[in-house]
C-alpha positions, 0 to 999 in steps of 0.5 A: 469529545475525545474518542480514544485516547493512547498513552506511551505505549509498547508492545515486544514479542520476545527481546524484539520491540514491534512499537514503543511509546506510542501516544495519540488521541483522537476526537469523536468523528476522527477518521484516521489513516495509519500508513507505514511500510510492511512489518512496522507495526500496524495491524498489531496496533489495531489488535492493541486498540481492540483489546486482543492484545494487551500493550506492555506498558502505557494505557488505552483509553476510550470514551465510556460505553463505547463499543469496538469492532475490527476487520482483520486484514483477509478476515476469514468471518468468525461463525457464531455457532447456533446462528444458523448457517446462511449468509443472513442469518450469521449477519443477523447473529452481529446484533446477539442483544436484540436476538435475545430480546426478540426472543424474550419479547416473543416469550412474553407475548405468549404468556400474556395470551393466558393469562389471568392473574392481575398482578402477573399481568401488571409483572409482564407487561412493565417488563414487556414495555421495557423490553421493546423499548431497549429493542427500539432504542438497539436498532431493533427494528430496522437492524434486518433492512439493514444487514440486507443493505449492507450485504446488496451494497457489498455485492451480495444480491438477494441470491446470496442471502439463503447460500451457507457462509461455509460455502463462500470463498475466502475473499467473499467472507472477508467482504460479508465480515466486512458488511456485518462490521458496517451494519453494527456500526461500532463507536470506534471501527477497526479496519485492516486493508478494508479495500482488499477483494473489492471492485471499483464500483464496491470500494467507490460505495465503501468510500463514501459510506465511511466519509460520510461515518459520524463515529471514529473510524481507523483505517489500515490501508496502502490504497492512497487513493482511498486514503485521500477520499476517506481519512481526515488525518494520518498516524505515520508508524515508523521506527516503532514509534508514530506520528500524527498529522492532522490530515489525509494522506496526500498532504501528509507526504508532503508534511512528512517530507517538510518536517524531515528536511527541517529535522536534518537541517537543524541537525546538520546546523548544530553539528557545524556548530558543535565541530567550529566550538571544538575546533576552537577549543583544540586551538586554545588547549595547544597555547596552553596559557591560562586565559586559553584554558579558560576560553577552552573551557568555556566553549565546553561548558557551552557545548554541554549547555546544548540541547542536542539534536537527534540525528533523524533515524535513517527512513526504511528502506524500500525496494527499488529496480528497473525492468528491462525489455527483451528488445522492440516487439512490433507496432501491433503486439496483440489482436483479440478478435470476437472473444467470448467466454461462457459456461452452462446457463451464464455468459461472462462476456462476448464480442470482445475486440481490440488491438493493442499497440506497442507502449500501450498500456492497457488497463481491464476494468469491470467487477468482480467476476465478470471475467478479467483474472479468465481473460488474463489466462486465456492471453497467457494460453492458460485457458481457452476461450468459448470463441475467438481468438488471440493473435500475437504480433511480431517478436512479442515476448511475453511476461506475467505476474499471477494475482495471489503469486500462485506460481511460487513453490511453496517448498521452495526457499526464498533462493531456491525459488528464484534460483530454479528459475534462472539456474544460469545465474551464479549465487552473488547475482541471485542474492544480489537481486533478492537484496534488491527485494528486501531479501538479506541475510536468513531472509534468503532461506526462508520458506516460501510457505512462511512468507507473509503476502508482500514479502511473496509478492515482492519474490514473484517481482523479482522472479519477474524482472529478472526474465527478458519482455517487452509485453507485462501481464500483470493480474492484481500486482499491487496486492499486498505490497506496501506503498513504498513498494507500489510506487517502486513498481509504478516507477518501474513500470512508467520506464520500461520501454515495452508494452503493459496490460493490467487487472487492479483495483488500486486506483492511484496506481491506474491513475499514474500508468494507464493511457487506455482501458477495456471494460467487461460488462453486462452491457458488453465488451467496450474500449477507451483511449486516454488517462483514468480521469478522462475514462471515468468522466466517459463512463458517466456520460459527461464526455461524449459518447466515443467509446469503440475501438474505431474511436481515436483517442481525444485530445486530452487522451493524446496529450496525456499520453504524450507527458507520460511518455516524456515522463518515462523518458526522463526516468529513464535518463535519470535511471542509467545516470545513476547507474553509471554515477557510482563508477565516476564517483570511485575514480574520483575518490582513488584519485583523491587518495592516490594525491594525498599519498603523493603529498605525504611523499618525496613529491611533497616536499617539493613545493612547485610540485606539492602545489600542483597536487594541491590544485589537482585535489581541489578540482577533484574535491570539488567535482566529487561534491558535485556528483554527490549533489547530483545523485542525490538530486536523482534519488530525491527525483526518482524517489518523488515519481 
C-alpha cells in the first residue's frame, strides 16, 4: 500500500528553482535515506512533504488519515503554550487529543457522582463508554510510559523530568523534540539530520528503534553510517531533480556510479556516431552529384530520427585539498599524566594517562558530558585541568579545529576571515584557497554571521589547513559538512604525515582514520590499540581483556595500522603526481601548438621536414592522451578513498 506518493513537483524562491519535477513514491514500512550535497534541495523537500510549504506545481499524496510529523534539522522544540513547563509535561503535550479526552473523562466522572436522573445517567455514561474506548484505542494508556521511555533512551533519566524545557540547552531540546516526534509515532516521519547532538551509545539506540519502525520513515542524514543500518532505499537529490534507488546507501554509491558511467557511455557512443554521419554527409555535399545529395540527405534524415541522448550534467562539485605538515615532531608527541577534571559535587573523569606517538591517530570515545570538548581545551591550554598534567613532545606544532566554529568573527567577511588570519598572503592566494572551499565569486564577501553551518565549517577548514602542524585537535569536525565534503577530509586526513586526535560522532569517518582510542567514563579512564572494529568487538567483551596503556596493540590492530599507513602513502604519491601532472600536460599542449604552427609555415612545405613535424606531433599527441588517462585515473582514485 502506498504511503505517500510525489507527482512532478517544483518549488523556486524568486527566479531560483530549488527542485523541479520531483516524482516518487514510497510503500508502507519504506524507510527512505534522502542524500545530496548542501544547498541542493533536502530539508525543503521535507517541509514540502509535511505540508509547511506548498510546491508550485505537482501534487503530494498520502495515504488517508495518515498522520505526519517532522524534526527540523537543530530543531529548537516549539513549546506548546498552557502545557506546563517541565521536560514531561511538554512531552505529554504531543498527545492533545487524549489530554482532552483524560479531561472530558475526568468531567464526566464527576457528574455521574451525583447524579440521579435516569436518562442523563443513560446520556453520561454512553458518552463515558466511547470516550474511554477512543482513549484506548489513541494510546491512552500507556502514551505516559512512553514519553518517559522515550525521554530515558534519549539520555534524559528521571532528573530531567521535572527541570523546565526553558532551561535545556539548544542541542537537549532538539533531542527531547526529537523524543516526543518518536513517542507519537506518526504514519509517515520526518527527520532532518536526527543523529546531530547524539552520542554513540544514543545514535546506536535510535538505530535500532528506526529499523525495527512498522511505518514509513525519511530520513535526511550525512551520517553514512547511520544511512546504512537504518534506510531500505535512497532518494539521490541532485541538479534539482532526484533519483531513487531501491537500497541503502552504501550500495547506492556504487549504483549511482554504475549508472553514470553507462550514461556517458551511451552518450559518448551516440556523439561518435553522430560526428562519422556528419562526416559522411560533408564528403557527399563536396561531390556535389545527385545520388551524393541523396546519400547526404539520408544520413541527415537518420540523424534527425535519433533520439538524443542527454549529455549527463556535470556532478556537483565538492571541496578538495591537502593539509600539509609543519615538519617531524618527535617519536613521543604528547603524555598526559594522572588527569583529572572535576567540579562542587561531580567528578567528570580521573587518572586519565596516555601517551601519544607520532602518526597516531587518536580518537576520544564516551557520551555526551562526560568530558571530551573539556578534555580537548585543556590539551589546547584552553583550560586547566583539577590535577595532572600535559607534556608536549619534541617540535610539536599544533593545530585545532573548534566544535561548533567558535573561533570565526561573526563580523567578519568570508575574506576578511581567513585574510586576518595570514595578512602575509597576498589577495589571489587567499581567494584561491576559498575557492578550494567552495568560496567563489560574492560567496567571498558574504558575512560570517549569515553563513549556514557547513559553509562555516568549511572556512574554519580552510583557516585550518592553511597553518603549518604536524599535530590536529579536531573537536567535532564533520558536524554540518555534507558527505562529499566528509570524505574530502577524511581523505585529507589519511594523508597527512602528522599526528591526529579527534572528538566525533560520525562513525564512518572513525571507522576510516582511527588506529586507537581512549574512553571517559563511569567506570574510569581506558585505552585501546587497533581499528573501530576490533575496539568496538573490546568494548563488548568479545576480544580479551587487554585494554590498558601498557598493552601492545594486537595483531589484527597492527596489521590494520600498517594497510592504512600504506593506504596514506599511495595517496600521497597520487596526491603530488596530480599536482605536478598539470604542468606537463601545458608543455606538452604548447608543443603541440608550436608544430601545427610550423607546419602552416615555410617548414611545411618541405616535405622531409613536414614529415618529421608530423611524427613528432603524433608522439606528443599520444603521450597527451596518456596523461589525460592517467589524471583521470587519479581522481577517479582519490575521488573513491
Amino acid at each position: 500500500m502506498a504511503s505517500i506518493a510525489v507527482n512532478g513537483i517544483s518549488f523556486g524562491v524568486g527566479v531560483d528553482t530549488i527542485l523541479q519535477n520531483v516524482t516518487f513514491s514510497l510503500e508502507e514500512g519504506d524507510r527512505l535515506g534522502v542524500v545530496g550535497v548542501n544547498g541542493s534541495g533536502k530539508s525543503t523537500l521535507l517541509k514540502l512533504l509535511s505540508g509547511e510549504l506548498e510546491p508550485d506545481t505537482g501534487d503530494i499524496y498520502t495515504a488517508k488519515n495518515s498522520t505526519v510529523g517532522i524534526l527540523h534539522q537543530d530543531d529548537t522544540f516549539n513549546i506548546e503554550e498552557g502545557a506546563g513547563e517541565s521536560v514531561l509535561e511538554q512531552m505529554y503535550a504531543a498527545f492533545p487529543e487524549l489530554l482532552r479526552l483524560e479531561m472530558r473523562i475526568g468531567e464526566l466522572e464527576e457528574a455521574l457522582k451525583g447524579e440521579t436522573d435516569t436518562d442523563r445517567i443513560s446520556s453520561l455514561t454512553g458518552e463515558l463508554e466511547s470516550a474511554n474506548r477512543r482513549y484506548a484505542e489513541g494510546g491512552g494508556l500507556y502514551f505516559r510510559s512512553r514519553c518517559r521511555s522515550m525521554l530515558n533512551s534519549l539520555g534524559f533519566d528521571e532528573s530531567y523530568h521535572g527541570l523546565p524545557i526553558t532551561g535545556m540547552s539548544g542541542g537537549q531540546r532538539t533531542r527531547i523534540a526529537l523524543a516526543r516526534l518518536l513517542a507519537r509515532e506518526p504514519d509517515v516521519m520526518l527527520l532532518d539530520e536526527p543523529t546531530n547532538h547524539l552520542d554513540t551509545e544514543t545514535l546506536e539506540w535510535l538505530e535500532e528503534h528506526l529499523a525495527s519502525y512498522k511505518k514509513t520513515v525519511i530520513v535526511v542524514s550525512h551520517d553514512r553510517y547511520f544511512l546504512d543500518r537504518v534506510t531500505t532505499k535512497t532518494l539521490d537529490v541532485e541538479n534539482r531533480t532526484v533519483k531513487l534507488y531501491a537500497c541503502p546507501y552504501s550500495r547506492y554509491v556504487d549504483e549511482k556510479k554504475r549508472d553514470r558511467e553507462i550514461a556517458e557511455k551511451k552518450y559518448e557512443l551516440q556523439q561518435r556516431e553522430i560526428a562519422r554521419l556528419e562526416a559522411f554527409i560533408e564528403n557527399q555535399r563536396k561531390w556535389n552529384r545527385e545520388r551524393n545529395i541523396i546519400a547526404a540527405e539520408s544520413r541527415e534524415k537518420a540523424i534527425a530520427r535519433m533520439e538524443k541522448v542527454e549529455r549527463p550534467a556535470d556532478e556537483p562539485k565538492s571541496i578538495r585539498f591537502s593539509i600539509d605538515s609543519s615538519g617531524e615532531s618527535g617519536n613521543d608527541v604528547l603524555e598526559v599524566k594522572d588527569l583529572a577534571v572535576r567540579f562542587p559535587g561531580r567528578e567528570l573523569f580521573s587518572d586519565l594517562n596516555f601517551l601519544l606517538k607520532k602518526g597516531d591517530r587518536l580518537f576520544i570515545m564516551g557520551k555526551n558530558g562526560c568530558g571530551k570538548s573539556t578534555l580537548i581545551r585543556i590539551l589546547m591550554g584552553a583550560a586547566t585541568a583539577s590535577a595532572g598534567e600535559v607534556e608536549y613532545g619534541y617540535n610539536v606544532t599544533v593545530g585545532y579545529y573548534a566544535q561548533e566554529n567558535q573561533s570565526l568573527d561573526p563580523e567578519n567577511t568570508v575574506l576578511e576571515e581567513l585574510w586576518s588570519a595570514y595578512p602575509g598572503l597576498t589577495q589571489t592566494e587567499i581567494r584561491n584557497t576559498l575557492a578550494l572551499f567552495m568560496f567563489r565569486g560574492d560567496d567571498i564577501e558574504k558575512k560570517v554571521s549569515v553563513l549556514s553551518g557547513g559553509e562555516r565549517a568549511r572556512l574554519t577548514i580552510a583557516k585550518l589547513i592553511l597553518s603549518k602542524m604536524n599535530l590536529l585537535i579536531l573537536d567535532e569536525p564533520t558536524n554540518h559538512l555534507d558527505i562529499g565534503s566528509r570524505e574530502a577530509l577524511e581523505n585529507a586526513l589519511l594523508a597527512f604525515p602528522g599526528t591526529v586526535i579527534a572528538v566525533s560522532h560520525d562513525r564512518y569517518f572513525v571507522k576510516r582514520l582511527a588506529t586507537r582510542f581512549v574512553t571517559l567514563s563511569d567506570a574510569g579512564c581506558h585505552s585501546y590499540f587497533g581499528s573501530y572494529d576490533s575496539f568496538k568487538k573490546e568494548l563488548e567483551g568479545r576480544s580479551g581483556t587487554q585494554s590498558v596503556e601498557t598493552a601492545q596493540p594486537a595483531s589484527s590492530g597492527k596489521d590494520e595500522y600498517l594497510k592504512r599507513k600504506a593506504e596514506a602513502a599511495r595517496i600521497r604519491k597520487a596526491q603530488r603526481r596530480l599536482e605536478t601532472i598539470g604542468a606537463d600536460m601545458e608543455r606538452l599542449e604548447l608543443e603541440i601548438v608550436r608544430i601545427d604552427d610550423a607546419l602552416s609555415g615555410p617548414e611545411g612545405s618541405d616535405y622531409k621536414r613536414a614529415a618529421e613535424l608530423s611524427d613528432e606531433k603524433c608522439i606528443a599527441e599520444d603521450r597527451l592522451m596518456q596523461l589525460y588517462e592517467e589524471e583521470e585515473e587519479l581522481r577517479e582514485f582519490l575521488g573513491d578513498i
